[in-house]
C-alpha positions in Angstrom: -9.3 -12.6 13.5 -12.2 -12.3 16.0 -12.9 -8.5 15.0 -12.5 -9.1 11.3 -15.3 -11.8 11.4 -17.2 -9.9 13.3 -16.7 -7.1 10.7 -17.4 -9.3 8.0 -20.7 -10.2 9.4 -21.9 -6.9 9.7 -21.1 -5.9 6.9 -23.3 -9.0 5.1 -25.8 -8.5 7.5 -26.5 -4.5 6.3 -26.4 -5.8 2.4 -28.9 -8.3 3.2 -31.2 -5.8 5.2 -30.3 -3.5 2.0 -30.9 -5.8 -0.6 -34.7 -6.4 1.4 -35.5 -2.8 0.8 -37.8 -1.2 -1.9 -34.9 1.6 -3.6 -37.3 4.5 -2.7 -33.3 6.4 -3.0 -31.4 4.6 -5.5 -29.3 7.6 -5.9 -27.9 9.7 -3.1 -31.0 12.5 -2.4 -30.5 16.2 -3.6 -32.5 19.0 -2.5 -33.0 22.2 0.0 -33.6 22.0 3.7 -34.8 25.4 5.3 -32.5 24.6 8.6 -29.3 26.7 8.3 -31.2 29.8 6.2 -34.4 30.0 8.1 -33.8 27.4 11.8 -37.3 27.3 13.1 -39.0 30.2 11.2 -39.4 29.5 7.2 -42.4 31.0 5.6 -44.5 30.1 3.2 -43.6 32.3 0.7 -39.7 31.2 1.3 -41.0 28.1 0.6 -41.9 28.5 -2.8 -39.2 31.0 -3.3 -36.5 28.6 -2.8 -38.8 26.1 -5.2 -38.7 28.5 -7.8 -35.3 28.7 -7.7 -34.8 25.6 -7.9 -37.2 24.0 -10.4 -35.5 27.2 -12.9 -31.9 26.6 -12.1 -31.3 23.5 -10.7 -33.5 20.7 -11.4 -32.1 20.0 -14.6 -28.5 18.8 -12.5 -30.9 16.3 -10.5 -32.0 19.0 -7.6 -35.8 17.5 -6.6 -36.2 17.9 -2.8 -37.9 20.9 -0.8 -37.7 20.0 2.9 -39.3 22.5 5.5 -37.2 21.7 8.6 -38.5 22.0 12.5 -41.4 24.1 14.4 -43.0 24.6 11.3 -46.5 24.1 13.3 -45.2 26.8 15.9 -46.5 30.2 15.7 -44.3 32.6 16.7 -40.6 30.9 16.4 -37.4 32.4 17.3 -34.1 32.4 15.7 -31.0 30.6 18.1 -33.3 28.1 19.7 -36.7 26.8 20.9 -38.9 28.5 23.1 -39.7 26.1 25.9 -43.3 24.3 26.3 -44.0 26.9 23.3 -47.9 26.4 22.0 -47.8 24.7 18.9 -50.4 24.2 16.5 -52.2 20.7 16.4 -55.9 18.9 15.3 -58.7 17.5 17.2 -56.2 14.1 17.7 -52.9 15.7 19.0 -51.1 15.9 15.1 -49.5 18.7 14.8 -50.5 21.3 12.0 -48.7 24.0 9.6 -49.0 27.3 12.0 -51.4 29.2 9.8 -49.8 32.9 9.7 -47.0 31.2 8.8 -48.3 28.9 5.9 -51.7 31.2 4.7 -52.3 28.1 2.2 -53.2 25.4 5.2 -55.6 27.4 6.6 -59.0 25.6 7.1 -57.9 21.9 8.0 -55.6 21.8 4.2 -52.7 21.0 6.0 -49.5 21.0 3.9 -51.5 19.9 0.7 -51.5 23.4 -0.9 -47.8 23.8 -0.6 -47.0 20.2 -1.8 -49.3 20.5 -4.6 -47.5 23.8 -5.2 -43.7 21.9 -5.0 -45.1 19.3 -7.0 -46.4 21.5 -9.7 -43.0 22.6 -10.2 -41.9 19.4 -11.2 -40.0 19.0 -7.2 -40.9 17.1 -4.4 -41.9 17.8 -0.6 -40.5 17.1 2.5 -41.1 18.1 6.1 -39.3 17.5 9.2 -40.8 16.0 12.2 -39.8 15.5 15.8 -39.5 11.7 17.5 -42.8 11.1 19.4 -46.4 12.7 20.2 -47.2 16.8 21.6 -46.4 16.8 25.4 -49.7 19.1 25.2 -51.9 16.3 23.4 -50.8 14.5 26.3 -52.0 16.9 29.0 -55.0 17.3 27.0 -55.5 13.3 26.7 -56.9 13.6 23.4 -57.9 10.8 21.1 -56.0 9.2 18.4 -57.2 9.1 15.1 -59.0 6.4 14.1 -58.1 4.2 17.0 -59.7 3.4 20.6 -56.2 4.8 22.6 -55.9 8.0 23.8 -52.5 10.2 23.7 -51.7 9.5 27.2 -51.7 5.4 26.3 -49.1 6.7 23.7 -47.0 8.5 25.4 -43.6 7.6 27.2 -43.5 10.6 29.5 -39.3 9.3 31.0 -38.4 9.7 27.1 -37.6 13.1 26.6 -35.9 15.0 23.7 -32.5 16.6 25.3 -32.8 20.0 23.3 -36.5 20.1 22.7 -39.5 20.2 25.4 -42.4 19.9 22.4 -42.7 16.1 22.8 -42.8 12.8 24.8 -41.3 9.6 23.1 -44.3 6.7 22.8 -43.8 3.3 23.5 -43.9 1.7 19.9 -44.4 -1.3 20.6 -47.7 -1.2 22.2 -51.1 -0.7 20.3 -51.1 2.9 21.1 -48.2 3.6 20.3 -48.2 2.1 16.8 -51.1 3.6 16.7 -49.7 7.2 17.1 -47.8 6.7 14.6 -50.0 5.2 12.0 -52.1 8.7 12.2 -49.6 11.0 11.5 -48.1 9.1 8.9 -51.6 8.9 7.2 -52.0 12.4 7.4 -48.3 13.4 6.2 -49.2 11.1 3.1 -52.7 12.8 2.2 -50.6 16.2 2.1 -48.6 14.7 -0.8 -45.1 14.6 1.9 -42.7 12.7 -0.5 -39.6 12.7 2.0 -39.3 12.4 6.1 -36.5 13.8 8.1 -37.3 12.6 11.6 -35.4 13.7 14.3 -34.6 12.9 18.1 -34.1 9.4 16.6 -30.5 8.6 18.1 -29.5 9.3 21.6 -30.3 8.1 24.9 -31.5 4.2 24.4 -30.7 0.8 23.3 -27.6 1.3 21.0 -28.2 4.8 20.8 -30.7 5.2 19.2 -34.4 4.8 19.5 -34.8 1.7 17.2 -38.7 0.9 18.5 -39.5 4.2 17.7 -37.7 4.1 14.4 -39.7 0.9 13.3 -42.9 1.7 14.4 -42.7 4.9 12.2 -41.0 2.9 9.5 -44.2 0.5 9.8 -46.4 3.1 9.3 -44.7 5.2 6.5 -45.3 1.6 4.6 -48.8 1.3 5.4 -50.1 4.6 3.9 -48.5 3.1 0.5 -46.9 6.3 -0.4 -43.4 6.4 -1.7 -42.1 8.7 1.3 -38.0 8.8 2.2 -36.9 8.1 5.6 -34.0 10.6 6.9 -32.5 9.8 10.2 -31.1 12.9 12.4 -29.1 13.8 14.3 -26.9 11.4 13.8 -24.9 8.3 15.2 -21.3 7.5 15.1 -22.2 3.6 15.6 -21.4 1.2 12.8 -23.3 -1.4 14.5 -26.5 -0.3 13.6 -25.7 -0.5 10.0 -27.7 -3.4 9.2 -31.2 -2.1 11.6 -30.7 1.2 9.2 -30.6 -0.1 6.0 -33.7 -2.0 7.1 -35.7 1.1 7.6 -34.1 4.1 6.3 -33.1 5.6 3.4 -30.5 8.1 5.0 -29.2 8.8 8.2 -26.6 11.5 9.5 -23.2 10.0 11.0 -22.6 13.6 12.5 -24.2 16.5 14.9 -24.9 19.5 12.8 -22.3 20.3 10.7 -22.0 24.4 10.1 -19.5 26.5 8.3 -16.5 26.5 10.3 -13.6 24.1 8.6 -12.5 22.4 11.7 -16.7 20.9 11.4 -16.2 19.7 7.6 -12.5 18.3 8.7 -13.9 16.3 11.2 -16.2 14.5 8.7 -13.3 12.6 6.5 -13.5 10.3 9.3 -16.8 9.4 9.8 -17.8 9.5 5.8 -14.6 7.2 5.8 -16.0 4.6 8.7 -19.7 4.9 7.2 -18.0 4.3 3.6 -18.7 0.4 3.5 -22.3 0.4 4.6 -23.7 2.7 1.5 -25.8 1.1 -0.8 -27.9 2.2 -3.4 -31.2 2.9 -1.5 -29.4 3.7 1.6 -26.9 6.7 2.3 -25.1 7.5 5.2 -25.3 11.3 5.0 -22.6 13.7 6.4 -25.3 16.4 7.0 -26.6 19.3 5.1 -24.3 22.0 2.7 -23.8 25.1 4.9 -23.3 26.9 2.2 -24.6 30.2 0.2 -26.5 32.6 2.0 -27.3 31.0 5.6 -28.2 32.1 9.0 -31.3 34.3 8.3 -33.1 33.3 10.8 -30.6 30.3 11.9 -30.0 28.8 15.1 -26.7 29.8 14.8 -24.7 32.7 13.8 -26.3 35.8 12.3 -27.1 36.6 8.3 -23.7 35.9 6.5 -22.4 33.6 3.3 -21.0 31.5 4.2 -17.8 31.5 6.3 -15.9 28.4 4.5 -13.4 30.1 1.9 -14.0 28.9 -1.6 -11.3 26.4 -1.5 -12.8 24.8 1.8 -16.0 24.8 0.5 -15.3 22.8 -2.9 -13.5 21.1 -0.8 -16.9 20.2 0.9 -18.5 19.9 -2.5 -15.7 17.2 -3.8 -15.9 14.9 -0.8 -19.7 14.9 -0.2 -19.7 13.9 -4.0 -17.1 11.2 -4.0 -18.3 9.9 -0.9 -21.9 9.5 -2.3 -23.4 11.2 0.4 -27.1 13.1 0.2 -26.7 16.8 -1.4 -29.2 18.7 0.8 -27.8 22.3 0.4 -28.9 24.7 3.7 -28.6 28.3 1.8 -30.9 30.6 0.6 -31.4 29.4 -2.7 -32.4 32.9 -4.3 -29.2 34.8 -2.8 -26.8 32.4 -4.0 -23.9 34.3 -5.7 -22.4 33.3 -9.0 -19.6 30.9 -6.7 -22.5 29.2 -4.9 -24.5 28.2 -8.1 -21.4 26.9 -9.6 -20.7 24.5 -7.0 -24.3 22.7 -7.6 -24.5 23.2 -11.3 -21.3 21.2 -12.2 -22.5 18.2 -13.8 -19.4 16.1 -13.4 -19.2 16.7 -9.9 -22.3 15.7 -9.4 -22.5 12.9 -11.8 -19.6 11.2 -9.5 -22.3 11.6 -6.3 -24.9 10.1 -8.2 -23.7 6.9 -10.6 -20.3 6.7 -9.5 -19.2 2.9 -7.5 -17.2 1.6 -5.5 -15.8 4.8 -4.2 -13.5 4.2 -0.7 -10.7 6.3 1.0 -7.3 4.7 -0.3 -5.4 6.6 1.6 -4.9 9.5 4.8 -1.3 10.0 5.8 -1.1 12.8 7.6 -2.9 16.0 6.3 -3.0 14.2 2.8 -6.7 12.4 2.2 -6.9 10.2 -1.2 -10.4 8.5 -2.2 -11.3 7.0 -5.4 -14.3 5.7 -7.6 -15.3 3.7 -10.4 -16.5 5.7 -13.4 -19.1 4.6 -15.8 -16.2 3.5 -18.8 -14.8 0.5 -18.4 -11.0 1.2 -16.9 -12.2 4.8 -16.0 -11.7 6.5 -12.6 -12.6 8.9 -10.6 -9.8 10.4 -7.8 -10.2 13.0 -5.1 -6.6 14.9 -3.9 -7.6 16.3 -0.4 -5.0 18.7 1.6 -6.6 19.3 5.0 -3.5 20.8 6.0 -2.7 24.7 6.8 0.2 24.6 4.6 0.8 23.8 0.6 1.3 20.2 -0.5 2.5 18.3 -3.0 0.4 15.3 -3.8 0.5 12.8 -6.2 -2.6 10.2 -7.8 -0.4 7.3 -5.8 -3.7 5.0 -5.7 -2.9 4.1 -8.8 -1.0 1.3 -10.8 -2.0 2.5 -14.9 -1.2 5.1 -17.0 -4.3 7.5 -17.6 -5.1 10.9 -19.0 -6.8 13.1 -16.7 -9.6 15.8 -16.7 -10.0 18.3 -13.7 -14.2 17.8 -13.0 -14.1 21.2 -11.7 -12.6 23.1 -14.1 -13.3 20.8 -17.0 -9.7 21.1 -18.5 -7.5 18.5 -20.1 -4.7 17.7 -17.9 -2.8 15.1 -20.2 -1.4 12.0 -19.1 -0.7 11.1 -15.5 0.4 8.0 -13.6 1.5 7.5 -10.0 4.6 9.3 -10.2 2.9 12.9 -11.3 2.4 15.4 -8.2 -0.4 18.8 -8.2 0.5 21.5 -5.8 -2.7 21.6 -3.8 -3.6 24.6 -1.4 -4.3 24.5 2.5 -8.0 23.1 3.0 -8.2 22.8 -0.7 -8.5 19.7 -3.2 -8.4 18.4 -6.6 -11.2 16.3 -8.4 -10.4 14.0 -11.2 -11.4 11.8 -13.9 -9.1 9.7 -15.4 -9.3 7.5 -18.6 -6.9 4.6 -19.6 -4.2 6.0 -22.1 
């Protein structure tokens, strides 16, 4: 009785922290993120390639975000990694830049304007990704913070280090300085027209796991610049408890480590999209990670230039439970080497309508290597079910969630399937799934 109250309690304490939020998100985000294409080395020109792409073939099914993930202000990146205490590019007050031979367009102080005015001009919006605290080498060099009386070194927390990056020191938040710190960077990020934020390095090591002061204090300052600018959280917690802290200053925030193309990865995630299920609201999305998916590992931290290595069965398998689940679509392939497969997987409508409008959606069921969720569609009595078999071997599964007779359309295929209740059963493949819609007969 304890642990249900308990539960009960933390459950009305993340509404309440939800409910207190602007809805800079109200529907699950959709977009691009340069990480599993490009890791630490996307150009300019990729950029707005991948923008292109999308604003032609995708914005019209809702696609709006082009994110540039990490070391975007280093000059000479590598792929699999981070070159240690590398030289990144920064201003006058320790902020780090856009490295100019790789971004031609913020060459003389413009910052990422150009390329967000060039995003925006396509009808998209712009994102960056940014690492928890300030330059370990604006540190050393003590320099000022912008438009304050601190210095960097009055910022920095030099015993809160980044466990797979050496580019920064954490800041203590809540002093002056560190606020401070903060403040200026999120000014800047807003004069270059940044519309989303994925910060990372903001769970680990610390109270709860996770860096909460730091998370405010940035959260603080994002609201002070009075831009509209969504908060992602990486790299990701597995702790329910800081459901309610999240909703109160996040719009999204990964419940995983990286997920990449390897099945056992997106297995592993019907559990924690399962456990995070409950605390989604609109405005606030626990996100299962980015789509490895199309044409990935250019450049990539890991793995060398390939498609994907998820069959097709596994990977609308991916597709069906990111979108019943409700969590952010952020898709991590090359957008302008997508084959005819990977473009049909984020041009289906249906499938994506379910991410976007759908409620109430919950696992029902996981018996075994058989996985059953279901939603509330926009009609009144209609439905939405998801038949997962994350077995290796053939199943027979049936819509045993439930209790009426309905007629039933695969989202996927759009085809008619006629009338079904709890007693029909679909032969579904290893890894594989089926998506439906059904209506009351």
């Amino acid at each position: 009785m304890t642990r249900l109250l308990t539960y009960s309690l933390l459950l009305a304490a993340f509404a309440a922290a939800a409910n207190a939020q602007p809805l800079l998100a109200p529907t699950p985000p959709m977009g691009w993120n340069s990480w599993d294409a490009f890791g630490t080395g996307v150009t300019e020109a990729e950029v707005k390639a991948n923008a292109d792409y999308m604003a032609s073939r995708l914005a019209s099914y809702g696609w709006q975000y082009i994110v540039v993930d990490i070391q975007w202000s280093e000059p000479n990146p590598k792929s699999h990694g981070y070159r240690p205490d590398t030289q990144l590019t920064m201003d006058s007050f320790g902020r780090l830049i856009p490295a100019p031979n790789r971004f031609p367009s913020s060459a003389s102080g413009q910052g990422f304007a150009p390329l967000a005015a060039y995003v925006h001009s396509r009808g998209l919006k712009f994102g960056i990704h940014i690492l928890r605290g300030i330059p370990r080498r604006a540190v050393d060099a003590n320099l000022p913070i912008f438009a304050s009386k601190f210095h960097a070194s009055e910022a920095a927390d030099r015993t809160s280090l980044c466990r797979w990056n050496t580019d920064m020191y954490g800041v203590f938040a809540e002093s002056p300085a560190g606020q401070a710190y903060y403040d200026s960077i999120a000014r800047l990020y807003a004069s270059w027209g940044v519309d989303f934020i994925k910060a990372d390095d903001m769970f680990g090591p610390g109270p709860n796991g996770a860096h909460t002061a730091e998370i405010a204090a940035l959260r603080r300052a994002l609201e002070a610049t009075h831009r509209p600018i969504v908060l992602s959280l990486s790299p990701g917690t597995h702790d329910t408890s800081l459901a309610p802290f999240l909703a109160a200053h996040a719009e999204m925030w990964r419940i995983s480590n990286d997920l990449w193309d390897r099945w056992d990865s997106v297995k592993r995630q019907f559990a924690n999209l399962a456990k995070w299920n409950p605390f989604l609201q609109p405005g606030h999305w626990p996100d299962g990670d980015m789509l490895p998916l199309g044409h990935i590992g250019l450049r990539a931290e890991r793995g060398e230039p390939r498609m994907s290595l998820l069959t097709h069965d596994e990977q609308q398998t991916l597709m069906t439970l990111w979108s019943i689940a409700r969590s952010p679509l952020m898709f991590g392939g090359n957008l302008p080497d997508n084959d005819a497969f990977t473009l049909s997987l984020l041009t289906n409508s249906e499938v994506l309508g379910v991410n976007q409008h759908a409620t109430s959606s919950q696992q029902v069921s996981a018996a075994g290597n058989q996985v059953i969720w279901l939603a509330k569609g926009p009609g009144p009595g209609d439905r939405f079910v998801a038949l997962f078999n994350i077995g290796d071997a053939p199943a027979l599964m049936g819509v045993s969630a439930i209790e009426d007779a309905y007629t039933a359309r695969d989202l996927w295929t759009h085809r008619e399937l006629g009338p079904v209740d709890p007693a029909r059963t679909f032969s579904i493949g290893p890894h594989a799934s089926m998506f439906l819609k059904l209506s009351p007969r």
